[in-house]
C-alpha positions in Angstrom: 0.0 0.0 0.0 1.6 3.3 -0.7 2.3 6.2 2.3 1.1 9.2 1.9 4.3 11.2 1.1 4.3 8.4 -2.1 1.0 10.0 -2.8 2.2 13.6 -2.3 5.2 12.3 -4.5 3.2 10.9 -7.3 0.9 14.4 -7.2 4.0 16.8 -7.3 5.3 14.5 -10.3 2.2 14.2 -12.1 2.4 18.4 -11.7 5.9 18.3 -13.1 4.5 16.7 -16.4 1.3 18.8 -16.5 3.9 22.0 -16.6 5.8 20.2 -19.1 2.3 19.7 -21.5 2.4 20.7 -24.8 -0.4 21.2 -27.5 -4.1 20.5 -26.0 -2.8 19.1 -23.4 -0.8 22.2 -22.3 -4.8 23.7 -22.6 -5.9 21.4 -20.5 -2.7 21.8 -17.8 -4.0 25.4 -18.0 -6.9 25.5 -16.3 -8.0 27.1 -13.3 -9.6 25.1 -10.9 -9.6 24.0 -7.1 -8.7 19.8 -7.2 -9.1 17.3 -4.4 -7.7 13.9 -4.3 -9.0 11.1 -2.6 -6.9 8.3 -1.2 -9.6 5.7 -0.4 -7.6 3.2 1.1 -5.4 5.9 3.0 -8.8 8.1 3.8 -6.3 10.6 3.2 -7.7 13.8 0.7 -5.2 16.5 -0.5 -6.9 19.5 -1.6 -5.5 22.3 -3.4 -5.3 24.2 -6.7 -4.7 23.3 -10.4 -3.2 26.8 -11.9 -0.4 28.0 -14.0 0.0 24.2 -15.3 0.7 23.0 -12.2 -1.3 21.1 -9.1 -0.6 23.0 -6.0 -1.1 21.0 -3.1 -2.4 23.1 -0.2 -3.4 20.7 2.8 -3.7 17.3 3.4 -6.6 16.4 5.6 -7.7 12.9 7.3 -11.0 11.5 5.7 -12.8 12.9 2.2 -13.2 16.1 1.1 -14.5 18.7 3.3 -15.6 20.8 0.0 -16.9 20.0 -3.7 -13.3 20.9 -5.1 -14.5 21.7 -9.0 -12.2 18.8 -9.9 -12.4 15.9 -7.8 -10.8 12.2 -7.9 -10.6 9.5 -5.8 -8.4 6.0 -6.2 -6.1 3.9 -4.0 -2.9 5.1 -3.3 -1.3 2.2 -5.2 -3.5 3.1 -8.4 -2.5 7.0 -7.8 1.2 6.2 -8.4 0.7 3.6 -10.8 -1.1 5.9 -13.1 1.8 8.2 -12.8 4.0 6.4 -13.8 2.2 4.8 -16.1 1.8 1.8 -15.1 -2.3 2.4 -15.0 -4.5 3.4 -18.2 -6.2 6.5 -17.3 -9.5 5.4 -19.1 -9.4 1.8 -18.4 -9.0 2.4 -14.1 -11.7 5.1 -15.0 -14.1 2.7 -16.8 -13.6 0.0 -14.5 -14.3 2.3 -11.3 -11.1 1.8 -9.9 -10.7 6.1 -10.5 -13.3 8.4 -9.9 -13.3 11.8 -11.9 -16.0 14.6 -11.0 -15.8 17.5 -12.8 -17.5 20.1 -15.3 -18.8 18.3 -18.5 -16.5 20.9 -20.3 -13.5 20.7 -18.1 -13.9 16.9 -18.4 -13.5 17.4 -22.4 -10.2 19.2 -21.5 -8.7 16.7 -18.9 -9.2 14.1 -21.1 -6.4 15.7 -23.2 -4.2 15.8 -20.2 -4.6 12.6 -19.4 
């Protein structure tokens, strides 16, 4: 099972390559929008901010979300840094439940690009 500073790793890298985005994806990285991240099997959620192409991580609070954060996910740890490194198929742990996305219908259309 992965720690929580894995998971704060995995975020901060995943970050890295959003910044790194080009073409639609570097759109998508582009957006302006308060994020939340579930750890399910942790009941760990970090909140924080996606801006300037990057995921700033503000807090890290015990249970879920205290907020509707306009872009929301929740997974295991493990799947969190397996789809990171990209070990995990975005769309296939989505469509299989094993991710959970909640946003905007249009931001969805964006993140799709990112991811």
């Amino acid at each position: 099972m992965a720690t929580i500073e894995e998971c704060r790793a995995a975020l901060e890298k995943l970050s890295d390559n959003m910044q790194r985005a080009e073409g639609d994806a570097r759109t998508a990285a582009a957006l302006d929008r308060s994020v939340s991240c579930h750890i399910t099997d942790l009941d760990v959620t970090f909140t924080g901010r996606m801006a300037g192409g990057r995921i700033h991580v503000h807090d890290t609070l015990q249970g879920p979300p205290r907020e509707k954060a306009q872009i929301r996910l929740s997974m295991t740890g493990d799947d969190l840094v397996a789809l990171v490194a990209g070990e995990l198929n975005f769309a296939k742990a989505w469509g299989s439940g094993r991710l959970k996305l909640h946003a905007g219908v249009r931001d969805l259309l964006l993140l799709r690009k990112l991811l």
